[in-house]
C-alpha positions in Angstrom: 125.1 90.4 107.3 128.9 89.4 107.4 131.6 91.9 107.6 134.0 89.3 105.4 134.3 89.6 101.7 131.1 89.0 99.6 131.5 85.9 97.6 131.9 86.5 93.5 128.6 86.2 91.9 129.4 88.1 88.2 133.5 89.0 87.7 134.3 92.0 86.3 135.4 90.0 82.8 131.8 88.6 82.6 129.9 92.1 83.2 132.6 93.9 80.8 131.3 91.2 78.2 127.9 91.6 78.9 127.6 95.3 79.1 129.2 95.4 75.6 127.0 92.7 74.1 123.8 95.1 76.0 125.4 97.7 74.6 125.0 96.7 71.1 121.6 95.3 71.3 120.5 98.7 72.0 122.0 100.3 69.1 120.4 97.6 66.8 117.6 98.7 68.3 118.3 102.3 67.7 120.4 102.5 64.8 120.2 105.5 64.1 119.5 109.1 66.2 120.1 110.1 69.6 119.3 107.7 72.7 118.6 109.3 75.9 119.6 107.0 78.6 117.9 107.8 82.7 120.1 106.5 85.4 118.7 105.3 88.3 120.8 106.4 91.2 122.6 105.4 93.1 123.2 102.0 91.9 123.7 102.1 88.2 125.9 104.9 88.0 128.8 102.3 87.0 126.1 100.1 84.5 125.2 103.5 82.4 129.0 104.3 82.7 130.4 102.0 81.0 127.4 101.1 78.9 127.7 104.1 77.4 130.7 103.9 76.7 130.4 100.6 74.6 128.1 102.2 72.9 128.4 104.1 69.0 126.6 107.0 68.4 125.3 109.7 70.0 124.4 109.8 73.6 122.9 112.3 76.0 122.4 111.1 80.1 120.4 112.3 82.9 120.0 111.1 86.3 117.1 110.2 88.5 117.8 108.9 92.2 114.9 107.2 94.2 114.6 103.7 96.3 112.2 101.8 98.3 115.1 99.5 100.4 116.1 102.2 102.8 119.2 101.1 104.4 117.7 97.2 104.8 118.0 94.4 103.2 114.3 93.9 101.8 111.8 96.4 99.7 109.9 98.7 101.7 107.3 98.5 99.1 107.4 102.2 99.1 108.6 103.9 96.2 110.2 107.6 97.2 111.9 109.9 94.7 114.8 112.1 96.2 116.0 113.7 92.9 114.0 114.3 89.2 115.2 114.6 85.6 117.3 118.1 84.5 115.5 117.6 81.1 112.6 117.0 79.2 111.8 113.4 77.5 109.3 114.9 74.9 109.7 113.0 71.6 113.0 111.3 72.9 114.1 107.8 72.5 114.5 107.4 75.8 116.2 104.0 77.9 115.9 103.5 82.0 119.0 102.2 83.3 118.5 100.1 86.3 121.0 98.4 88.7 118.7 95.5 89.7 114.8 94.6 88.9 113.4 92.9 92.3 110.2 93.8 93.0 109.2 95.7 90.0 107.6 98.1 92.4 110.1 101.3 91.7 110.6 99.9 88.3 107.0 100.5 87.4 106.6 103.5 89.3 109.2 104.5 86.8 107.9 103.7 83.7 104.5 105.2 84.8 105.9 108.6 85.6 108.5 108.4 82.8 105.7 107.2 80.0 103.5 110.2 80.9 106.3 112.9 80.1 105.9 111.7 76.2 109.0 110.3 74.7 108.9 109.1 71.4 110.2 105.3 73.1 110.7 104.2 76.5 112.7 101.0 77.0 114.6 99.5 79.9 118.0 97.8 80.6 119.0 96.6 83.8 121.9 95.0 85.3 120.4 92.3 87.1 116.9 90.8 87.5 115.8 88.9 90.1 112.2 87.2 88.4 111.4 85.3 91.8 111.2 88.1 93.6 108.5 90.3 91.4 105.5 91.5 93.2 104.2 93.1 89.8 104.4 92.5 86.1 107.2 94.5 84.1 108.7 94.9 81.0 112.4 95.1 80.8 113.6 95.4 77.4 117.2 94.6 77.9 118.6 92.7 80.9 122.0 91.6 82.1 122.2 88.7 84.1 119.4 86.2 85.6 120.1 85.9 89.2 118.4 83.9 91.9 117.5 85.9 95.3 120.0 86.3 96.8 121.4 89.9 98.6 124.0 91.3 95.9 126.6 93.8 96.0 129.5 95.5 94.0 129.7 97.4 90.8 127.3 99.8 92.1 125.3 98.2 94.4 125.4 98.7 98.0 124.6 97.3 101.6 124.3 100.2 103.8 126.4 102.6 101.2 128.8 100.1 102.1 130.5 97.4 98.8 129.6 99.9 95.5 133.3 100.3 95.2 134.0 96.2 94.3 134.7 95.6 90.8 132.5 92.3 90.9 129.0 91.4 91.6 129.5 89.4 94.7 126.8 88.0 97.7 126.7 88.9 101.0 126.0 85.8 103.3 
């Protein structure tokens, strides 16, 4: 990978817009009651941030942290979780927030674990989704952006820990 400047992929105007727009679809969704939204960690702390903050009505977060990249560049294919939930889902309308679908492999593992806790919905949103990459059939209820495969970073996403800081979806070369 390149030390110089990742390319702009997504600006920071065009994921501002889209968030919003997500936002709202959600709450159509959901018009009324509490949503429950489950960031993944690291990488869409910034997504459910200001998601959430487009968002009207009540909201209550929690935060789930597990990855199968390592510190490459390609999926592991294997799926480890480093932190669970601090609460309950039971009978909760309940909304994954992901950084980036690639795989599908920790997505589903997700869903399966996540699904078995018994909230009342389960529904996804993620950033980015990278279909030509999947190694397993999904649902994601709510996506961002369409992007081909290529190695992103920014807004969250990182190389290395390295990049979450850029305001911009950008591509390292």
């Amino acid at each position: 990978m390149s030390s110089a400047k990742p390319a702009v992929l997504i600006d920071h105007d065009e994921l501002s817009a889209r968030i919003t727009a997500l936002a709202h679809e959600i709450r159509q969704d959901f018009p009324t009651g509490q949503l429950h939204f489950v960031c993944v960690l690291k990488g869409a702390f910034l997504f459910l941030g200001d998601l959430i903050r487009a968002m009207d009505g009540h909201v209550t977060i929690d935060f789930m942290a597990c990855s199968s990249y390592g510190a490459g560049t390609s999926s592991s294919g294997e799926v480890r979780l480093s932190k669970d939930l601090d609460s309950g889902l039971e009978g909760r309308d309940v909304i994954i927030v992901e950084d980036i679908v690639d795989t599908g492999l920790t997505l589903h593992y997700l869903q399966e674990i996540l699904q078995a806790r018994g909230p009342r919905t389960l529904r996804t949103a993620c950033l980015l989704s990278k279909p030509s990459r999947r190694k397993i059939a999904i649902t994601v209820d709510y996506i961002g952006f369409t992007i081909e495969d290529k190695f992103v970073v920014g807004y969250g996403l990182d190389y290395a820990e390295q990049y979450r800081n850029l305001p911009y979806i950008g591509v390292l070369e």
